[in-house]
LUMVEX-688919 format. One line per 4 residues: number of its first residue (from 1); their letters; for each residue x, y negated, z negated of N, C-alpha, C, O, CB. Coordinates in steps of 0.001 Angstrom, whole numbers, m for minus. Last residue first. Glycine has a CB too. Layout:
REM LUMVEX-688919
NUM	a	X:Y:Z:X:Y:Z:X:Y:Z:X:Y:Z:X:Y:Z  ...
***
This chain:
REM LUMVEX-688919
222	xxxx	m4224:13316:8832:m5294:12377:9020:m6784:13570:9373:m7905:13110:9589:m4773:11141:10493  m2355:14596:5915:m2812:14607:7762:m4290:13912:7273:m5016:13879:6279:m3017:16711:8882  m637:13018:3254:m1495:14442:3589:m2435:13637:5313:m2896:12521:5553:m3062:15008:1665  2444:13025:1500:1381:12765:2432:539:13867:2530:661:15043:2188:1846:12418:3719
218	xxxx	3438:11926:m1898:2954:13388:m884:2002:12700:381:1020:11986:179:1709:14796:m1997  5836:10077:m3157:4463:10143:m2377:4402:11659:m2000:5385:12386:m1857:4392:9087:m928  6596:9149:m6950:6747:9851:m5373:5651:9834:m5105:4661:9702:m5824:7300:11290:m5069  7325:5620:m8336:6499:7097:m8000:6391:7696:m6915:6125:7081:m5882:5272:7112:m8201
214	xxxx	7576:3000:m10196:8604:3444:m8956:7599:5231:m9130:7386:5733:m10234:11069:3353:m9490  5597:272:m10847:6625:950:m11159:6977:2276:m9556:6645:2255:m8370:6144:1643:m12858  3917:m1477:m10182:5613:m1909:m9562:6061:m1257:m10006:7269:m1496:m10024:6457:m3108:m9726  1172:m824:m10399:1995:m682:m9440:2796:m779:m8863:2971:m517:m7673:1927:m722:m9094
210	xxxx	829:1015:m13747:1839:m284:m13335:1728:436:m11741:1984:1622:m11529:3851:m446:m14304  m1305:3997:m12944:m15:3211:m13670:m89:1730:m12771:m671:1403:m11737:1795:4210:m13421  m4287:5828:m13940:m3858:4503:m13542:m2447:3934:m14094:m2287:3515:m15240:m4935:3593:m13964  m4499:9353:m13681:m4172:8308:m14384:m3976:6993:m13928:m3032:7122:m13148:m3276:8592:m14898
206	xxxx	m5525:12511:m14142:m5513:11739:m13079:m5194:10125:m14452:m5568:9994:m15617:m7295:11965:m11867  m3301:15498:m14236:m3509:14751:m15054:m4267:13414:m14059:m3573:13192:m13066:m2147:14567:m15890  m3195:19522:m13881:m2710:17855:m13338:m3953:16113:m14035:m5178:16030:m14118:m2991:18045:m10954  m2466:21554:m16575:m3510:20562:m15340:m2705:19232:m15060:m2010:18400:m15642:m5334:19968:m16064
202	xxxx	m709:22398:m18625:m1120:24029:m17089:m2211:22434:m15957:m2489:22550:m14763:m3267:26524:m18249  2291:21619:m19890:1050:21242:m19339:296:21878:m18460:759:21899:m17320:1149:20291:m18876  4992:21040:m19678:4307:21964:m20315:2618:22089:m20792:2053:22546:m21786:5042:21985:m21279  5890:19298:m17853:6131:20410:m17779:5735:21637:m18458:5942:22807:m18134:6975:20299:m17801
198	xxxx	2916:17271:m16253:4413:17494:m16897:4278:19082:m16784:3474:19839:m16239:4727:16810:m18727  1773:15779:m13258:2083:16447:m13924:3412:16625:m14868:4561:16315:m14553:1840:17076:m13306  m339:13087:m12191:459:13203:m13089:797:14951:m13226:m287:15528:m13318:m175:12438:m14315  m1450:10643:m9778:m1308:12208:m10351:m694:12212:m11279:m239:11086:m11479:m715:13222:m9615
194	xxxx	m2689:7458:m9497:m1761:8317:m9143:m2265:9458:m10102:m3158:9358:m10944:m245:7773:m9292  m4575:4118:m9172:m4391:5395:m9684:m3421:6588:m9081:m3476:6562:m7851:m5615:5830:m9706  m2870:1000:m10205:m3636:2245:m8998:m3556:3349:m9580:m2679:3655:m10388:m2917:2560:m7447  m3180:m2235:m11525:m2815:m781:m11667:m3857:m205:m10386:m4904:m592:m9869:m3177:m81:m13446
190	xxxx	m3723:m4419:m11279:m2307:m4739:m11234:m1907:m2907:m11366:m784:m2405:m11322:m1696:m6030:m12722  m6333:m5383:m10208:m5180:m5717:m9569:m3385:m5364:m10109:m2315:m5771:m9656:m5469:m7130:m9500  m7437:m1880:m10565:m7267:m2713:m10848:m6426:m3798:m10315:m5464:m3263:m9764:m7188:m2407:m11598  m7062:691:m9320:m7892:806:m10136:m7883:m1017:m10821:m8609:m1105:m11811:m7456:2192:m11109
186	xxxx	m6530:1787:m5532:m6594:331:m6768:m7849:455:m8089:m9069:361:m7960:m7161:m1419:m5687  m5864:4468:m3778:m7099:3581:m4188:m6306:2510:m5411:m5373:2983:m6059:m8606:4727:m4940  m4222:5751:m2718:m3856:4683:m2272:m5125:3899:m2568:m5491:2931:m1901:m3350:4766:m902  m1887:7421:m5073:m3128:7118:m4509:m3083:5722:m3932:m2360:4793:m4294:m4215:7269:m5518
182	xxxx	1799:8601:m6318:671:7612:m6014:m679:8042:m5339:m624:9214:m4966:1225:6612:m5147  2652:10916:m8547:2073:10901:m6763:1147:9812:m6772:m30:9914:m7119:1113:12446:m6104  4725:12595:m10479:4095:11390:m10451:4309:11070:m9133:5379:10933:m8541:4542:10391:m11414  6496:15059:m12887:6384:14427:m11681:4532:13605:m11363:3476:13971:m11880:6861:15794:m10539
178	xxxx	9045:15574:m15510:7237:15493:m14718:7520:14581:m13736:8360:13685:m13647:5682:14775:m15775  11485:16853:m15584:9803:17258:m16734:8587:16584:m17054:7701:16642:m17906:10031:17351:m18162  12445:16426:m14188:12907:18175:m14376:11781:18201:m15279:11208:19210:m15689:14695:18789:m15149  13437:13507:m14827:13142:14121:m13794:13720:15494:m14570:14756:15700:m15203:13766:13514:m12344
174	xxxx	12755:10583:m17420:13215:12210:m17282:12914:12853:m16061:11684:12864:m16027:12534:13139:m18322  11940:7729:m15938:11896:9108:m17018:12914:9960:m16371:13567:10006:m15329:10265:10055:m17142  14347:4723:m15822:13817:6473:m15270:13034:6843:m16382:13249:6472:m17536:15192:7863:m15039  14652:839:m15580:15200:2527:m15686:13805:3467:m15730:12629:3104:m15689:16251:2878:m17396
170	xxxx	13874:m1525:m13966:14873:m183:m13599:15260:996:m14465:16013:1914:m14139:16160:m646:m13305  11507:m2356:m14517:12640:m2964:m15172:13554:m2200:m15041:14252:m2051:m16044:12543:m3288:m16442  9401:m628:m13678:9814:m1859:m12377:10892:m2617:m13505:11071:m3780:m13142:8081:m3238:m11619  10867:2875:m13973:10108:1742:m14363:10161:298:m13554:11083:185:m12746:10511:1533:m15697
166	xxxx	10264:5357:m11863:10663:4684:m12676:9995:3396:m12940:8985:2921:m12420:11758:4620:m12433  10070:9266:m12634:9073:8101:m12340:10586:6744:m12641:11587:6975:m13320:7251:8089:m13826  10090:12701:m11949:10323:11725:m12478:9181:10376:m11895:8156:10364:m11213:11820:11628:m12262  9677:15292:m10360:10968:13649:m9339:11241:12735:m10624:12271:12062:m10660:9779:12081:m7637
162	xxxx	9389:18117:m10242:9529:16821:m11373:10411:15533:m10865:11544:15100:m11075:10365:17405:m12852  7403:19265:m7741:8579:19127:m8271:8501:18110:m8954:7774:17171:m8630:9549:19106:m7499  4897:21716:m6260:5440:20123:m6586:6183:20319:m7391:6068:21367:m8027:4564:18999:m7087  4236:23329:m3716:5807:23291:m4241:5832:21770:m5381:6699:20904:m5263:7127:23057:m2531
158	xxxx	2523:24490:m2287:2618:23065:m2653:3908:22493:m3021:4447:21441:m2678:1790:22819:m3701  1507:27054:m2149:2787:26384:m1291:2121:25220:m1533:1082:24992:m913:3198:26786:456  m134:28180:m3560:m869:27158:m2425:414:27231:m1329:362:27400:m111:m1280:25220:m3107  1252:28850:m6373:m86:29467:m5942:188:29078:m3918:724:29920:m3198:m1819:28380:m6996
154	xxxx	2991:28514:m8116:2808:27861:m6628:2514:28486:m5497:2986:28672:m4375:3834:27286:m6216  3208:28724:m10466:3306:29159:m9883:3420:29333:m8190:3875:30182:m7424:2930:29370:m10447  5867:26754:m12298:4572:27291:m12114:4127:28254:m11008:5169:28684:m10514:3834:26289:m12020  8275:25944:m14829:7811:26580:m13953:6668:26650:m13260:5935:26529:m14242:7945:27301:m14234
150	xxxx	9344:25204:m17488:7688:24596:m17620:7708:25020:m15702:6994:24205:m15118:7383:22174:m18329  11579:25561:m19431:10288:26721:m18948:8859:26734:m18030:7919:27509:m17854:9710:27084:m20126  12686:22871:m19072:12211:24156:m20217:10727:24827:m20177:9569:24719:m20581:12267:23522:m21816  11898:21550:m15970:12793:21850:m16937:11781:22611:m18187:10568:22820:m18187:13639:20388:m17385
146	xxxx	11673:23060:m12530:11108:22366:m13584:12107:22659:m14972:12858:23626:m15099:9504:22884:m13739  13240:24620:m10707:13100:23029:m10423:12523:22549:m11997:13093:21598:m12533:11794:22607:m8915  10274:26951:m9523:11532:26947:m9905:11765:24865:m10264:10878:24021:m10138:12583:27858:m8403  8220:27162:m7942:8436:28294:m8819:9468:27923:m9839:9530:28521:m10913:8863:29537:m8038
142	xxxx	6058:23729:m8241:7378:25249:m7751:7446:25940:m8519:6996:25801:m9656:8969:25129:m7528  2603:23433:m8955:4449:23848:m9607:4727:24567:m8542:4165:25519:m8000:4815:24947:m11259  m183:24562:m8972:853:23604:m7432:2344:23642:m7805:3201:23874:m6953:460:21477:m7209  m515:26190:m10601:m877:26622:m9493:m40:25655:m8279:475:25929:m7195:m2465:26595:m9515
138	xxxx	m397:24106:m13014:597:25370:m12910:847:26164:m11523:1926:26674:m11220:54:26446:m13876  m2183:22229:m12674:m1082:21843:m12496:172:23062:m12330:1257:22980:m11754:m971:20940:m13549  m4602:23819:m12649:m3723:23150:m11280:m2341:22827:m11590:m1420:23128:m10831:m4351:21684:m10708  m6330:25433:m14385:m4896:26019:m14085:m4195:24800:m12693:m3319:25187:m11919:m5149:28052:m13408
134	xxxx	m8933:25643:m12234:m8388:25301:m13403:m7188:25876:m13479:m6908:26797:m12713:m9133:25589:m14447  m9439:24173:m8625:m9354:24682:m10088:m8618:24882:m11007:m7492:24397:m10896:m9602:25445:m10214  m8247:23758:m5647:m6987:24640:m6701:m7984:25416:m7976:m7788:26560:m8386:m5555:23172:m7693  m11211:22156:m5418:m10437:23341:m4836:m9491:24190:m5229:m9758:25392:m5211:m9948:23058:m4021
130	xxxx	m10641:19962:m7445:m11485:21183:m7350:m11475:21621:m6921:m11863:22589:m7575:m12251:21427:m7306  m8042:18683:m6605:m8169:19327:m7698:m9409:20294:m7989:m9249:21299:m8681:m8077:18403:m8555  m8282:17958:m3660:m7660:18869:m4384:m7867:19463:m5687:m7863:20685:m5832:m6753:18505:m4417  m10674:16297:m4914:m10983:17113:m3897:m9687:18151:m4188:m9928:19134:m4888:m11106:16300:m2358
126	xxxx	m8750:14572:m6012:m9750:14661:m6253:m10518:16367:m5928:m10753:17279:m6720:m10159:13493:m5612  m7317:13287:m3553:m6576:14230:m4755:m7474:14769:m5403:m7098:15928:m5580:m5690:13566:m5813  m9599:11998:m2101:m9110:13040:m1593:m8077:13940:m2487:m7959:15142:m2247:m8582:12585:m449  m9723:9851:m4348:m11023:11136:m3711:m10493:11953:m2778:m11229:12931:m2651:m12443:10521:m2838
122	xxxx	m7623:8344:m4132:m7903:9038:m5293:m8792:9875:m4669:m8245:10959:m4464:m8398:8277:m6513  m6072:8858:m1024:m6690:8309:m1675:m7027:9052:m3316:m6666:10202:m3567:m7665:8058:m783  m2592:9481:749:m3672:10322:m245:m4821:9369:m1216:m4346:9126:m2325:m2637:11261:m1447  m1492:8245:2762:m1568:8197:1519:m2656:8415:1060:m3601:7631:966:m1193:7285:1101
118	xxxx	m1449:10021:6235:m1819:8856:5357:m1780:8919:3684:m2183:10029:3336:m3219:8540:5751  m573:10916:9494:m351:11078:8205:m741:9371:7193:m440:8194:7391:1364:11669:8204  46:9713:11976:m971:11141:12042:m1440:11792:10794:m2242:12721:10698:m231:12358:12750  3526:9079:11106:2085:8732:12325:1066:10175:12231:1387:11352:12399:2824:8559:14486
114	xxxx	4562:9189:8101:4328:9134:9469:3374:9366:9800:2402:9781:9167:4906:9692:10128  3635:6974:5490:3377:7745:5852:3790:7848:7599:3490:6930:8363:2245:7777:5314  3676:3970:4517:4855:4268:4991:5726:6157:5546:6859:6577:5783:5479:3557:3812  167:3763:5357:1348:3492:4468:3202:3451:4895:3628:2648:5725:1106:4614:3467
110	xxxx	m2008:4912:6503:m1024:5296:6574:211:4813:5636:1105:5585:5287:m942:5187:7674  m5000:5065:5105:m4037:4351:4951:m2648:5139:5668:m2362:6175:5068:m4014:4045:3455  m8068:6141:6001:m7282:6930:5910:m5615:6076:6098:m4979:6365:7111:m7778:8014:6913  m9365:3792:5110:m9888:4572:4628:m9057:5764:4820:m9162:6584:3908:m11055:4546:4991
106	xxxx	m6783:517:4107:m7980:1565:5296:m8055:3008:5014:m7013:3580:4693:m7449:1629:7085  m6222:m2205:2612:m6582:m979:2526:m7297:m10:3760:m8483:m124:4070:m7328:m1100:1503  m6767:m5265:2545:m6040:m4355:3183:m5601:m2948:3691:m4947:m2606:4676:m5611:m4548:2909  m8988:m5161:457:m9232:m5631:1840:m8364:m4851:2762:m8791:m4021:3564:m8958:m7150:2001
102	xxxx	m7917:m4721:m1878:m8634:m3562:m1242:m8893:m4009:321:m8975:m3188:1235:m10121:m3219:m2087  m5875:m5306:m3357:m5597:m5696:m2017:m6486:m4691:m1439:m6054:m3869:m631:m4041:m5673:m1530  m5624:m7588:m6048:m6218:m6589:m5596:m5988:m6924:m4223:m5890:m8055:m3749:m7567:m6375:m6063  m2575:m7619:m7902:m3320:m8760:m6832:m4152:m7294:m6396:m3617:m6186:m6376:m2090:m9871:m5270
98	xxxx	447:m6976:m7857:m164:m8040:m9030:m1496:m8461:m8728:m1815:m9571:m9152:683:m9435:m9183  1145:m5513:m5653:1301:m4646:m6693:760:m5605:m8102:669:m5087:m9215:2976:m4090:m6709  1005:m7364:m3291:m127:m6330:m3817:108:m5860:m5035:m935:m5748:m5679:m308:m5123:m3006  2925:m8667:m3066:1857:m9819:m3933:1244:m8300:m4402:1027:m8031:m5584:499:m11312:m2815
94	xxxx	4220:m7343:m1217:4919:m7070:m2465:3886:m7735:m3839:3960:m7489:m5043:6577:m7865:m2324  2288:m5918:1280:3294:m7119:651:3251:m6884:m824:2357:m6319:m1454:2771:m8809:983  2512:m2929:2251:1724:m3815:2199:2620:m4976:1165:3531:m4635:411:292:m3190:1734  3220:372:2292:3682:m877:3286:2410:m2200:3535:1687:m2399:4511:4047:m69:4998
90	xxxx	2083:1926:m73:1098:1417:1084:1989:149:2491:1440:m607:3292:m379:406:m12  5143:2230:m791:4327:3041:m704:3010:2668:221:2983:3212:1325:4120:3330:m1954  5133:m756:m1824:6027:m474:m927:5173:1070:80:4758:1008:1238:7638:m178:m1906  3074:m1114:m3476:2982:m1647:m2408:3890:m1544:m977:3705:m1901:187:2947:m2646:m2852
86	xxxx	3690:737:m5660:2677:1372:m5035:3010:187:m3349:3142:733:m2254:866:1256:m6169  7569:1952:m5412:6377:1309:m6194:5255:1494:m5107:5433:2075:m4037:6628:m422:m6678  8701:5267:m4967:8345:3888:m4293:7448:2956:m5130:6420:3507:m5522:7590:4134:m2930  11536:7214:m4483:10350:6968:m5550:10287:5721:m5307:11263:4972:m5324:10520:7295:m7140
82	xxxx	12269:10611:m2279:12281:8922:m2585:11523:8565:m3570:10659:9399:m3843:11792:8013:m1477  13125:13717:m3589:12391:12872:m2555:12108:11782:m2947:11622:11742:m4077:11277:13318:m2083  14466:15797:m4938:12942:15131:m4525:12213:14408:m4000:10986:14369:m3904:12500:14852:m4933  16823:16425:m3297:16157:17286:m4008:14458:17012:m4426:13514:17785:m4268:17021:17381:m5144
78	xxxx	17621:14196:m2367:17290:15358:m1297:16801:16478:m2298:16358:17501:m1776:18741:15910:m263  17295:12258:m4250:16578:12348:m3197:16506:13292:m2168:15654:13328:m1280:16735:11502:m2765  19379:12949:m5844:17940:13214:m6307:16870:12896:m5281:15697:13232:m5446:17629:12388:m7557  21682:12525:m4482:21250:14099:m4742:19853:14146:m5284:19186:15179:m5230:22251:14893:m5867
74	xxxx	21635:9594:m4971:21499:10279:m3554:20920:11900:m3942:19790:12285:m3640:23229:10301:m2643  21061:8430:m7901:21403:9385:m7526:21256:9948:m5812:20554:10953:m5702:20846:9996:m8433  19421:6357:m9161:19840:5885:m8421:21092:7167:m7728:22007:6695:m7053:20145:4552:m9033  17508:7617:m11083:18476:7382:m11332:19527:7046:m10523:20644:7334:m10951:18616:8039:m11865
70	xxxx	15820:8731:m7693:15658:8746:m9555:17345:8849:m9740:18174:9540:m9147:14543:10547:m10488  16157:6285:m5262:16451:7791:m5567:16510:7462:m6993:16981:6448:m7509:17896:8592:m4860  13616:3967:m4341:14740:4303:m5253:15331:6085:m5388:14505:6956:m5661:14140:3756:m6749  12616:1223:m1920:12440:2627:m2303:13877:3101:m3181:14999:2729:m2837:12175:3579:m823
66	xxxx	13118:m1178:m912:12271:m1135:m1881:12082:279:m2715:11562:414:m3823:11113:m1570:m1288  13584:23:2656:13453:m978:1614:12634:m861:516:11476:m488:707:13109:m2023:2103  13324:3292:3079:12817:2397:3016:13019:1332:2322:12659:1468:1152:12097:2678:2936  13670:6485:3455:14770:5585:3097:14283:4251:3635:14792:3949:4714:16218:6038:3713
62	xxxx	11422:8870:2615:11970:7865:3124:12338:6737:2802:11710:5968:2073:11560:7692:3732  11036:11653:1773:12314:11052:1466:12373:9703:2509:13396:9553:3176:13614:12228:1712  8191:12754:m112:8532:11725:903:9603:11236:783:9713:10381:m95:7785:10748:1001  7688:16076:m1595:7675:14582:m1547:8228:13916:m67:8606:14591:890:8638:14066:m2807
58	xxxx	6478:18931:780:7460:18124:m614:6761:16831:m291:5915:16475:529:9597:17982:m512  4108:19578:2463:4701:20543:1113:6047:20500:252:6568:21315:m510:4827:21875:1585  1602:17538:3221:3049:17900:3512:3579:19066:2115:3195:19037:946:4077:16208:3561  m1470:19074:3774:m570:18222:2780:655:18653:3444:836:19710:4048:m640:18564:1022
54	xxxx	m4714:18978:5094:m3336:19738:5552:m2568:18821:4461:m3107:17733:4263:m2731:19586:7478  m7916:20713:3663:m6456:19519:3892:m5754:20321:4274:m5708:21548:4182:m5633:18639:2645  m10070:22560:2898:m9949:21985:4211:m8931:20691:4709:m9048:19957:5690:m11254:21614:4437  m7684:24044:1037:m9039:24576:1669:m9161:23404:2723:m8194:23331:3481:m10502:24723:494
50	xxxx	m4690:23926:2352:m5258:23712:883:m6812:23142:1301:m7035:22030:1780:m4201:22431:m173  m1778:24139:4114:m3101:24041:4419:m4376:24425:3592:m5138:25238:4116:m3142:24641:5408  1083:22540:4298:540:23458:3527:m962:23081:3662:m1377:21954:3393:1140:23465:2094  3685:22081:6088:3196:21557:5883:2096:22721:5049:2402:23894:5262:3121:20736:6885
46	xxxx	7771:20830:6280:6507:21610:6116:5663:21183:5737:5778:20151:5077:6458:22481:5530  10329:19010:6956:9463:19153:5915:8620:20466:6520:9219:21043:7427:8581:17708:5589  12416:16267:7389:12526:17626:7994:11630:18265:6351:11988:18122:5182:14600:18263:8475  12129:12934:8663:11847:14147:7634:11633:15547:8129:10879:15906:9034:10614:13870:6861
42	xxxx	13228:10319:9540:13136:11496:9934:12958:11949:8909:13603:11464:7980:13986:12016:10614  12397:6797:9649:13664:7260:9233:12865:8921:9883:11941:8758:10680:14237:6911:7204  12284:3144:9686:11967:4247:9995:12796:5250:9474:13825:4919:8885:11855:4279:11170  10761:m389:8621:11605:873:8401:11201:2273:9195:10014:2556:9357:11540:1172:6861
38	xxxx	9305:m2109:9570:9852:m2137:10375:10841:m875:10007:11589:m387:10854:10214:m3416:10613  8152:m2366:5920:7606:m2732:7255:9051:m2552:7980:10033:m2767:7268:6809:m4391:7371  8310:m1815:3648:8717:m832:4530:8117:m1202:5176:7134:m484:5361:8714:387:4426  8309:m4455:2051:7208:m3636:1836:7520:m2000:2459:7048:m1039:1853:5912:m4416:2577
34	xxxx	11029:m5110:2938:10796:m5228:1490:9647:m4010:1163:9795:m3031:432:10235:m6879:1088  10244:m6727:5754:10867:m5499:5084:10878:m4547:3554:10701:m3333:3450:11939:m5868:5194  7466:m7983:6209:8242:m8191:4973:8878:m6733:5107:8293:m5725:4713:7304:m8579:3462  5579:m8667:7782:7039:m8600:8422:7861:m8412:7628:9041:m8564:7946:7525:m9645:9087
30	xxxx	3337:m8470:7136:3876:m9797:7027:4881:m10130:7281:5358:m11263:7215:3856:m10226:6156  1654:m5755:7570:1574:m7406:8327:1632:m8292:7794:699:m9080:7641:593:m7865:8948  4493:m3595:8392:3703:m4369:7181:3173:m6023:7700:3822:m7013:8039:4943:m4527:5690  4282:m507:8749:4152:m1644:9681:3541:m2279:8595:2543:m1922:7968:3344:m1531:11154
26	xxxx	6516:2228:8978:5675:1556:8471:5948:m165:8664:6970:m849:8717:5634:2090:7128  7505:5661:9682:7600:4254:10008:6814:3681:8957:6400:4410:8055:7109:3855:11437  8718:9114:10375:7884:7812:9165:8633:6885:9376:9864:6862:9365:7819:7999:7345  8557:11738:11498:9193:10626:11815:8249:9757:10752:7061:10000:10539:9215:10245:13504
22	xxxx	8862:15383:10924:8189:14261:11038:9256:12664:10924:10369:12567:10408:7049:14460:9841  9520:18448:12414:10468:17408:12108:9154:15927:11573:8503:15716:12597:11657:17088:13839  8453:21824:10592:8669:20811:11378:8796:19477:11437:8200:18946:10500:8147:20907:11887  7339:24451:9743:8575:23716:9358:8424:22802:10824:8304:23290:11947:10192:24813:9067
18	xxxx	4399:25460:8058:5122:25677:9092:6037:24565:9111:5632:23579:8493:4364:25858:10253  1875:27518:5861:3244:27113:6198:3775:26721:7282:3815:27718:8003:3912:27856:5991  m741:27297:4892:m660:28051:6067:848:26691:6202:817:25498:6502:m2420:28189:7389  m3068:28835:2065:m1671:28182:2512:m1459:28577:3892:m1757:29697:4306:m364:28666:1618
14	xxxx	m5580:27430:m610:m5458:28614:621:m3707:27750:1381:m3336:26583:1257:m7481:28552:2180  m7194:26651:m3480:m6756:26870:m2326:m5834:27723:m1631:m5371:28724:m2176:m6521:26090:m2147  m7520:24435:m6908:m7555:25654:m6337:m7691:26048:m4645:m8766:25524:m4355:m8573:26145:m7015  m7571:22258:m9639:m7385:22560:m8060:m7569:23818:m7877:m7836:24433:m8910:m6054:22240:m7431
10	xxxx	m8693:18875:m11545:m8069:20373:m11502:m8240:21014:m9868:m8890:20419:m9008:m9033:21475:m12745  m7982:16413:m13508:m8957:16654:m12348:m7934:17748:m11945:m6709:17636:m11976:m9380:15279:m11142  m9621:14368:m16511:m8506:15412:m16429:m9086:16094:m14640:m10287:16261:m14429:m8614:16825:m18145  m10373:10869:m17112:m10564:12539:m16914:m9267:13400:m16266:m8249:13008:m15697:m11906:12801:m15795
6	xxxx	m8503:9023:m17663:m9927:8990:m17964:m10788:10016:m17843:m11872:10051:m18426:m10448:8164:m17332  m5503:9242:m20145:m6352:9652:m18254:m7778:9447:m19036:m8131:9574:m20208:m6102:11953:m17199  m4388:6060:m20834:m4894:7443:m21256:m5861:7940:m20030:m6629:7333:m19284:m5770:7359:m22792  m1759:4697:m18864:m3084:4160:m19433:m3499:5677:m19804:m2982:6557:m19116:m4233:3183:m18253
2	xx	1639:3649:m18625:354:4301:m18744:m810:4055:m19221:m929:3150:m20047:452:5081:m19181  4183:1800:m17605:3086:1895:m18564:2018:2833:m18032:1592:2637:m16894:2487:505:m18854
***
């Protein structure tokens, strides 16, 4: 479920590329696998340097309890990268996604982010978006990856890609014609706010979903 964006939040920035291995863990204090507590795994990624952030420059493929490849497809995870409800995503107990858990929360959250890396708060996407400016959603698009025509330019090296979304009653949108980036702020106990882009759309969209539904992460450095 969606909620109508409450404002529309736009980007503009600068790129400094480099390929290297990251490790992602996540420590959930309840021991609940489930959340991605005790999970680890390797990511072979890059990273993109967007006026004063560092962002990873894909989604998050980690193979974490609780975590879904769109349409339950392996190939859609090496192409986009894992899709997590929000509590799995913050490696925090599964109550969170029905339940405000700001307590739990820390100002730079690691989540199921590797070490040195944290889930993007709403005010720090935020911040992206006035930096990129107008035109964001077209400016962070891959060049390529998106369905009917809906391309962008990818201005930044951001590269974002249509992973899709899913629902917490298991089925998908459409991947190839929008993609969806949790926040690790709580707009409510049962919704958080995340990104939105589609494909024929030039801005990224800011919006509160369901936090049991299923959405890619982007990390971004502590």
């Amino acid at each position: 479920m969606r909620h109508i964006p409450s404002k529309l939040t736009l980007v503009a920035g600068f790129v400094l590329a480099m390929v290297f291995t990251f490790s992602c863990s996540g420590d959930n204090d309840d021991g609940n696998d489930q959340n991605g507590g005790g999970g680890s795994c390797s990511i072979n990624g890059g990273t993109v340097k967007i006026g004063s952030q560092t962002w990873m420059s894909e989604n998050l493929n980690c193979n974490v309890a609780g975590s879904k490849c769109y349409d339950n497809d392996p190939a859609n995870c090496a192409k986009y990268g894992r899709l997590y409800d929000w509590s799995t995503a913050m490696a925090l107990p599964a109550s969170c996604n029905l339940s405000y858990c700001a307590s739990k929360v820390s100002a730079k959250h690691q989540g199921i982010c590797p070490s040195g890396w944290h889930i993007p708060s709403d005010a720090e996407w935020t911040a992206l978006m006035d930096f990129v400016g107008p035109g964001t959603g077209t400016k962070l698009k891959a060049t390529s990856g998106w369905g009917n025509d809906g391309n962008g330019t990818d201005e930044f090296g951001f590269s974002a890609l249509p992973g899709g979304s899913g629902g917490s009653g298991g089925g998908f949108t459409i991947a190839g014609d929008s993609g969806d980036w949790w926040s690790s702020t709580e707009y409510d106990a049962n919704y958080a706010y995340y990104r939105y882009i589609l494909y024929y759309h030039e801005d990224v969209y800011r919006l509160d979903g369901y936090k049991g539904d299923l959405q890619s992460v982007r990390c971004l450095q502590d």
